[in-house]
VEXTIMI-471720 format. One line per 10 residues: their letters; for each residue x, y, z of N, C-alpha, C. Coordinates in steps of 0.2 Angstrom, whole numbers, always signed. Example, Ala and Ser with C-alpha at 12.3 -4.5 7.8 and 13.67 -1.06 7.14 Angstrom:
// VEXTIMI-471720
AS) +66/-28/+39/+62/-22/+39/+66/-16/+39  +64/-11/+35/+68/-5/+36/+64/+0/+39 .
// end
This chain:
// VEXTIMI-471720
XXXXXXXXXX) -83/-331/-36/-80/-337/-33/-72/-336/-33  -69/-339/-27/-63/-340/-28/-58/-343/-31  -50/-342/-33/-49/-346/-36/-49/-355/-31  -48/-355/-24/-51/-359/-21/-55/-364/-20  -60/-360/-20/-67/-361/-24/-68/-365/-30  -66/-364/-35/-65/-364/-42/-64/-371/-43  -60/-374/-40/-56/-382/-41/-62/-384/-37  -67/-383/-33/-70/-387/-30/-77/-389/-34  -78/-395/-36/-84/-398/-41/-91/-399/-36  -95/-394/-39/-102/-394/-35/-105/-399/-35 .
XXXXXXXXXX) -105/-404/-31/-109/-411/-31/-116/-409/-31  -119/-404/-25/-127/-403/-26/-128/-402/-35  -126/-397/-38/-127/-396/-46/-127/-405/-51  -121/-408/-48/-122/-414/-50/-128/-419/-48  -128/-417/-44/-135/-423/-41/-142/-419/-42  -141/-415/-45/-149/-410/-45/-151/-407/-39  -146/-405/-33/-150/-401/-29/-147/-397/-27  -152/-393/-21/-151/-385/-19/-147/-386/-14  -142/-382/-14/-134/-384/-9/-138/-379/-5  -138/-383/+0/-140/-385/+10/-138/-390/+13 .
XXXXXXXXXX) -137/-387/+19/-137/-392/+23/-143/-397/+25  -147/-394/+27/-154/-400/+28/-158/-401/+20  -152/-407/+19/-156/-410/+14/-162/-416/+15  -166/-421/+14/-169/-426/+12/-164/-432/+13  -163/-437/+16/-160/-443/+13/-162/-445/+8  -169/-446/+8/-172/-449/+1/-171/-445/-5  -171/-440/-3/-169/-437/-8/-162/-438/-12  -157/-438/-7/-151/-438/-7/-152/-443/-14  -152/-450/-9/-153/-455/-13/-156/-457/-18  -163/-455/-19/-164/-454/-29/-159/-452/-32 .
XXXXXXXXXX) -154/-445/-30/-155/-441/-37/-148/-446/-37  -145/-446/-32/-139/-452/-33/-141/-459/-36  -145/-464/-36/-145/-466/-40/-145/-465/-46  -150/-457/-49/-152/-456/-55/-146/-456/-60  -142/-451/-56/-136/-452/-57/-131/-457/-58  -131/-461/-57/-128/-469/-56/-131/-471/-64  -137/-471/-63/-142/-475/-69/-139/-474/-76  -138/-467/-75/-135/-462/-83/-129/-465/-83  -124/-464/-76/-116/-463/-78/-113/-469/-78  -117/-474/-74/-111/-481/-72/-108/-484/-78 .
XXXXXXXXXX) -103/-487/-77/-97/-489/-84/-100/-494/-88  -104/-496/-85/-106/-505/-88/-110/-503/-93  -113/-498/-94/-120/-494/-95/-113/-494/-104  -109/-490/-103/-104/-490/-108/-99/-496/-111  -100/-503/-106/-97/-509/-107/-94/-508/-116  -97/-506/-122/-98/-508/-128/-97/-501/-132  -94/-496/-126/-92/-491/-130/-86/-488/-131  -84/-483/-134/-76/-484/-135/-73/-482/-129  -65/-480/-128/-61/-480/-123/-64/-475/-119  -63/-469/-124/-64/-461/-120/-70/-463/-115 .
XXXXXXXXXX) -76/-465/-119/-82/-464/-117/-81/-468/-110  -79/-474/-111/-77/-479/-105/-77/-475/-98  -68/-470/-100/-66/-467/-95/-70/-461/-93  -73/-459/-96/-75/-451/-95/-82/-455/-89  -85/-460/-92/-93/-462/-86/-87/-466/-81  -83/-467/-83/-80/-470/-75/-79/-463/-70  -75/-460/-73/-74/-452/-70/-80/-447/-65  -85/-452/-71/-93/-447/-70/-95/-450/-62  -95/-457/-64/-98/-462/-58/-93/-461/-53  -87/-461/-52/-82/-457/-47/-84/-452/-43 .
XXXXXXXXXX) -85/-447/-48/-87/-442/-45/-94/-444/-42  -100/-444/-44/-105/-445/-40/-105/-449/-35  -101/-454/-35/-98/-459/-28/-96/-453/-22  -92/-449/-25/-87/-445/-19/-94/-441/-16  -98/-436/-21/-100/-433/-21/-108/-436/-14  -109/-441/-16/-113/-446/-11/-110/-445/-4  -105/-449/-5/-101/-450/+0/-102/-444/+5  -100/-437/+4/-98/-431/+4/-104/-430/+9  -109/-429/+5/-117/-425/+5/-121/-430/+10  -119/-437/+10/-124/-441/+14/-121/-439/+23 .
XXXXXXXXXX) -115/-440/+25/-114/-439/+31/-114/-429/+35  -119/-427/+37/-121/-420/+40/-113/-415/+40  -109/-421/+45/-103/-416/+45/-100/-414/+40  -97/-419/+37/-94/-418/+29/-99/-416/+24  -105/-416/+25/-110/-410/+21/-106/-405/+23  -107/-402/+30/-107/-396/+32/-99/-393/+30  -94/-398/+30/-85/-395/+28/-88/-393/+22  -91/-396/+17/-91/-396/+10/-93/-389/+9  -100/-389/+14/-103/-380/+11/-99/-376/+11  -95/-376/+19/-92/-370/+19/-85/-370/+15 .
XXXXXXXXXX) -84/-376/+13/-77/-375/+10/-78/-369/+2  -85/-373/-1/-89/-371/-8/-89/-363/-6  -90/-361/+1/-92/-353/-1/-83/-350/+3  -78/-353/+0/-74/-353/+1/-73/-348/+8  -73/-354/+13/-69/-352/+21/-65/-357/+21  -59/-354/+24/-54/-359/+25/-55/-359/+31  -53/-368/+33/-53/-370/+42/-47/-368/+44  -41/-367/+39/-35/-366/+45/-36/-359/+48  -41/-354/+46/-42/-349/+48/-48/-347/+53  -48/-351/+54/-54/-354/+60/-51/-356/+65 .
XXXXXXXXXX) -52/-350/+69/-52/-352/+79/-56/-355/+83  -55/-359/+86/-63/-362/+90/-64/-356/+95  -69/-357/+95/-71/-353/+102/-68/-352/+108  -66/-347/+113/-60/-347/+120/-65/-352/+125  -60/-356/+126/-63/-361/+133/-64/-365/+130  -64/-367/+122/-66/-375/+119/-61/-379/+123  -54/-377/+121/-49/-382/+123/-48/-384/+131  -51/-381/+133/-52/-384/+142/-59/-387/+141  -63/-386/+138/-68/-391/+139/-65/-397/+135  -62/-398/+131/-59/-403/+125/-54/-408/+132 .
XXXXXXXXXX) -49/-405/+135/-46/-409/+139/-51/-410/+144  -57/-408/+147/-59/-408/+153/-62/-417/+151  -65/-416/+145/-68/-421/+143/-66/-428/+139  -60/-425/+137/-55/-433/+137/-51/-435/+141  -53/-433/+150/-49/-434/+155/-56/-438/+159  -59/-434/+158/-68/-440/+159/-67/-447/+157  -66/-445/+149/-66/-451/+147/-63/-456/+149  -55/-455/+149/-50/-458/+149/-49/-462/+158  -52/-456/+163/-54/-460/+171/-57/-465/+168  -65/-463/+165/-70/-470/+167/-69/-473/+160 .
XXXXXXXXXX) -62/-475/+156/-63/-479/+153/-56/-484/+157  -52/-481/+163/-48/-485/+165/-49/-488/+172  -54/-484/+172/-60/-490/+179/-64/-493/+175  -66/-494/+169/-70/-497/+165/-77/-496/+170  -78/-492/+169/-84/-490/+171/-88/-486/+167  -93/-495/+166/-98/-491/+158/-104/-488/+160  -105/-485/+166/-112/-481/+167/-109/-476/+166  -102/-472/+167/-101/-468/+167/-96/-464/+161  -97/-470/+156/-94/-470/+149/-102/-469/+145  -106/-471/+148/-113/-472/+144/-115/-463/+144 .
XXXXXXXXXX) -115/-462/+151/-117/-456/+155/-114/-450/+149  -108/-451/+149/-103/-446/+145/-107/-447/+137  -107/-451/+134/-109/-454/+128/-115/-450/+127  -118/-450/+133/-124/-449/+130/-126/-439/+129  -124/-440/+133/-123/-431/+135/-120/-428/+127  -114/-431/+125/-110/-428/+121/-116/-430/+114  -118/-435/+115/-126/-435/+108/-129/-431/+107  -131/-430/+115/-138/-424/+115/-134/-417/+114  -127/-416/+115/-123/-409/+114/-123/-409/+106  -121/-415/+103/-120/-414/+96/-127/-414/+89 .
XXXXXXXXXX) -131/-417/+94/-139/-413/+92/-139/-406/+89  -138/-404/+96/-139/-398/+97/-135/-392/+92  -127/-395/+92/-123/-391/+87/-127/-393/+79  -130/-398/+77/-132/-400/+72/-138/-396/+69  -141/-396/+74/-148/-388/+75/-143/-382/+73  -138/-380/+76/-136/-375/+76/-132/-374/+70  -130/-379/+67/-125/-379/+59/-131/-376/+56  -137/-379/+55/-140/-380/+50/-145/-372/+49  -145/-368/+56/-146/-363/+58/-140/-358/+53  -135/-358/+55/-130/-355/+51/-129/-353/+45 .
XXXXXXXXXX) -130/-364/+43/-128/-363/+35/-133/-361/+31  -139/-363/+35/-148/-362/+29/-150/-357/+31  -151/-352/+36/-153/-348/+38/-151/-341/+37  -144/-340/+42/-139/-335/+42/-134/-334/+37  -133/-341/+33/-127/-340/+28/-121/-339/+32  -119/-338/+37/-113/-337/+43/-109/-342/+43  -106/-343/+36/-101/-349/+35/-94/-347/+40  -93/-345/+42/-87/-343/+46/-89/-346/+52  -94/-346/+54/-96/-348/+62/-98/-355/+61  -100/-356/+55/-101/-364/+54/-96/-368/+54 .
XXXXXXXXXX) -90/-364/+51/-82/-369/+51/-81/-370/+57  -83/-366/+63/-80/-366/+69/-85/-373/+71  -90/-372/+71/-95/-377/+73/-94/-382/+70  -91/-383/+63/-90/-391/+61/-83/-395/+64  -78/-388/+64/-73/-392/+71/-74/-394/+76  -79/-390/+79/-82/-395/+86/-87/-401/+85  -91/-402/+79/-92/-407/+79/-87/-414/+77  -83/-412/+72/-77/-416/+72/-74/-418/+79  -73/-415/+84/-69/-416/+89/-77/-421/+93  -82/-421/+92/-86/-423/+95/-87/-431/+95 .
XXXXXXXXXX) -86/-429/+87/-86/-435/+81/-81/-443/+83  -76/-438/+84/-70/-444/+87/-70/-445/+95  -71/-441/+97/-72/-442/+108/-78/-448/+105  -83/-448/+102/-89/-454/+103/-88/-458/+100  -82/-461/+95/-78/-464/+92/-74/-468/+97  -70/-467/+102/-68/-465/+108/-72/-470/+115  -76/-466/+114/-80/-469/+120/-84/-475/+116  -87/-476/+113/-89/-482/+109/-83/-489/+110  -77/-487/+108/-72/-493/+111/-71/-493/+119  -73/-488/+122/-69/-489/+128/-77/-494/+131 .
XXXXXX) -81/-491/+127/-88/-497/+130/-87/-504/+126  -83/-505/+123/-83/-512/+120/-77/-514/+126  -73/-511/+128/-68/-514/+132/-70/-515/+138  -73/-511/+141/-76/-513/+146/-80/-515/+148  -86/-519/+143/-89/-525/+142/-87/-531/+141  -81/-531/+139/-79/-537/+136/-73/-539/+142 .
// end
């Protein structure tokens, strides 16, 4: 492990599971609360300081670690960060960044003609493309282990992330 690596607190090991990407929600969600049951502070209301602050720290961390592990994309930062790849050292793909402008030029026309069929149209295409990368993440990380290729593929989902963030308001403005 790196020294990198090293600072970063394995949330799967705290919440009792096998670091993957395609986890269970339900599952997610027991061991989290199981976790919760043990560490929450109230649980220590009556017991001395230290103890107090150490299960507040506990319940901290397992909040973050929830947090982290329930949403795909920030699962997926998190794997690759844990087998230490760095994103600054991640290029996207050649051609990303003309598809990236090609498609906030889409957006930005038919969110200035307020034209929601053709904001819906984009919306929807960009869902089914981020399906598709989301197959392809979990290919990478659970399969091939190809964490290099997965940093690249979670920057595009990030970028996907925010474009339908994007168009979600330009369909509330256009509606209203």
């Amino acid at each position: 492990m790196s020294s990198a690596t090293a600072n970063i607190p394995d949330y799967f090991a705290l919440l009792g599971l096998n670091p993957a990407f395609a986890i269970d929600a339900q599952v997610l969600d027991s061991a989290y609360h199981e976790v919760q049951r043990r560490v929450h502070p109230d649980k220590f209301a009556g017991s001395a300081g230290p103890e107090q602050r150490q299960a507040a720290q506990w319940a901290a961390l397992a909040n973050e670690a929830y947090r982290t592990l329930k949403q795909p994309v920030q699962r997926a930062r998190y794997l690759v960060q844990l087998r230490g790849v760095d994103f600054g050292d991640c290029a996207l793909p050649e051609g990303f960044l003309f598809t990236q402008l090609n498609l906030r030029e889409k957006v930005q026309n038919a969110r200035t003609a307020r034209d929601t069929g053709a904001l819906t149209d984009l919306k929807n295409s960009l869902q089914k493309e981020k399906a598709e990368l989301h197959a392809r993440l979990a290919n990478q990380l659970d399969d091939e282990q190809n964490y290099k290729r997965a940093a690249q593929t979670v920057l595009i989902l990030q970028f996907f992330d925010k474009l339908l963030a994007e168009l979600d308001d330009a369909l509330l403005e256009a509606e209203t």
